[in-house]
C-alpha positions as CSV (number, residue, x, y, z in Angstrom):
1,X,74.7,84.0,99.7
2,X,73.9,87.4,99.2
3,X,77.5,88.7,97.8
4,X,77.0,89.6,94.1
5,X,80.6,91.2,93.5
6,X,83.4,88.2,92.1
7,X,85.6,87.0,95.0
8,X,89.7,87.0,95.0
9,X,89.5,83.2,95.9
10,X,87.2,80.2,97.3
11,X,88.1,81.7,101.3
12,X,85.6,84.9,100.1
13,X,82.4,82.6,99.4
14,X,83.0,79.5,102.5
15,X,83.3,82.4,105.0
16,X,80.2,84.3,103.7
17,X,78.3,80.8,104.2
18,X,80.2,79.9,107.6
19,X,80.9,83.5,109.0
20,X,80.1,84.6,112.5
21,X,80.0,82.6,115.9
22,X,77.3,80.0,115.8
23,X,77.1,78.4,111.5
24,X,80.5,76.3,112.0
25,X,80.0,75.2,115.6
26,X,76.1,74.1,114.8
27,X,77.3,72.2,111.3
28,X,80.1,70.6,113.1
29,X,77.2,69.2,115.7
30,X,74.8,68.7,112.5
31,X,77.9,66.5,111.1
32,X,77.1,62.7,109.9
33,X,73.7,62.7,112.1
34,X,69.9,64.2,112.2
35,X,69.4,66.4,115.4
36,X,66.7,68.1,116.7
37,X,66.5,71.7,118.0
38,X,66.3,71.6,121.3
39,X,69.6,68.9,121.0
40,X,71.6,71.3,119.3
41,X,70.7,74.0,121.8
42,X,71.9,71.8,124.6
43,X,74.8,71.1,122.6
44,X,75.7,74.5,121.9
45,X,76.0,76.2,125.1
46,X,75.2,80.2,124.8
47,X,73.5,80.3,122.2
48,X,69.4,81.5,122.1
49,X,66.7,80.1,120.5
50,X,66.2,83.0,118.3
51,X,69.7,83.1,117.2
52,X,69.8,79.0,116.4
53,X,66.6,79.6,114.2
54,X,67.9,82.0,112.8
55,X,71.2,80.9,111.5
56,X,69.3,77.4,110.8
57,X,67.4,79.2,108.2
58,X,69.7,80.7,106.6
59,X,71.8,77.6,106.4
60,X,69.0,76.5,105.1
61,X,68.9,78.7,102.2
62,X,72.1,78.4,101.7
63,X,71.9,74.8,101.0
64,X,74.3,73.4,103.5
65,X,71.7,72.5,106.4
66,X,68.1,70.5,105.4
67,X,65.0,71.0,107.9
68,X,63.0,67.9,107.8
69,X,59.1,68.4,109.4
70,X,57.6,65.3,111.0
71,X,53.8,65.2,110.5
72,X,53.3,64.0,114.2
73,X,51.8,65.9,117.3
74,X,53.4,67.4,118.6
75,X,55.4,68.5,115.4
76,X,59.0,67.2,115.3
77,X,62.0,68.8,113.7
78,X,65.0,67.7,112.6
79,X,67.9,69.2,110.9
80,X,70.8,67.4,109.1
81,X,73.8,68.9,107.0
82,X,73.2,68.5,103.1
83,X,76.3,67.1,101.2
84,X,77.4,70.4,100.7
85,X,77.5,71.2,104.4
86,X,79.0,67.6,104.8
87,X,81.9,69.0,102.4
88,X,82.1,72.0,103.8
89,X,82.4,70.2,107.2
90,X,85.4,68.2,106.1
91,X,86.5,71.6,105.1
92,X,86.5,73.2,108.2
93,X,89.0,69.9,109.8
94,X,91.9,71.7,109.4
95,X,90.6,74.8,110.4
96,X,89.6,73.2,113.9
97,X,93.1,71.3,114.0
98,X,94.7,74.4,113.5
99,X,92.9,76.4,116.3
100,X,93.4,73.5,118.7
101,X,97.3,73.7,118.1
102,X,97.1,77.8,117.9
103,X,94.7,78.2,121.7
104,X,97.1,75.1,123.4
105,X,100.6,77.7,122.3
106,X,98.6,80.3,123.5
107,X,98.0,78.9,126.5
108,X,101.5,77.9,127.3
109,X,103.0,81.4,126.5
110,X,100.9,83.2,129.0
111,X,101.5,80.5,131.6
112,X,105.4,80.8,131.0
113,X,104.3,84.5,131.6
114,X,102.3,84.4,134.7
């Protein structure tokens, strides 16, 4: 977290961690298992390598995501959500349930529409 003004409340500092496209939807894959990369690109269609290492890292620093290195050949990888990012993860349930609920009304209003 890079911010080094005081937030207005707790949304300011989550988001920071969690903003953009790709941090939420790779911890929700990351959540209650170990994964490796190639998994979670497969699992998270669109994205690019580049992009997944890249939020992966700073995850990383962030302390929500932990990179484990297997000492094997070839090298394996594996990523897992620290307890933070397990908190954070139950954090975000809502947050899904509610964007569930808010895409299904959305859809029924422009069908009623068409």
């Amino acid at each position: 977290m890079k911010r080094s003004q005081p937030y207005n409340c707790g949304i300011g500092p989550a988001f920071e961690i969690i903003g953009g496209k790709w941090k939420a939807l790779i911890l929700y894959e990351l959540h209650g298992k170990r994964v490796r990369t190639g998994e979670l690109r497969r699992l998270l269609d669109g994205i690019t390598e580049k992009m997944l290492i890249q939020q992966l890292r700073e995850m990383e620093a962030d302390g929500i995501v932990r990179r484990e290195v297997f000492p094997e050949v070839p090298p394996r990888v594996e990523y897992s959500a620290t307890p933070a990012g397990e908190a954070l993860n139950r954090a975000l349930g809502p947050v899904a349930e509610w964007g569930q609920k808010y895409a299904a009304a959305r859809t029924r209003t422009s069908e009623k529409a068409s």
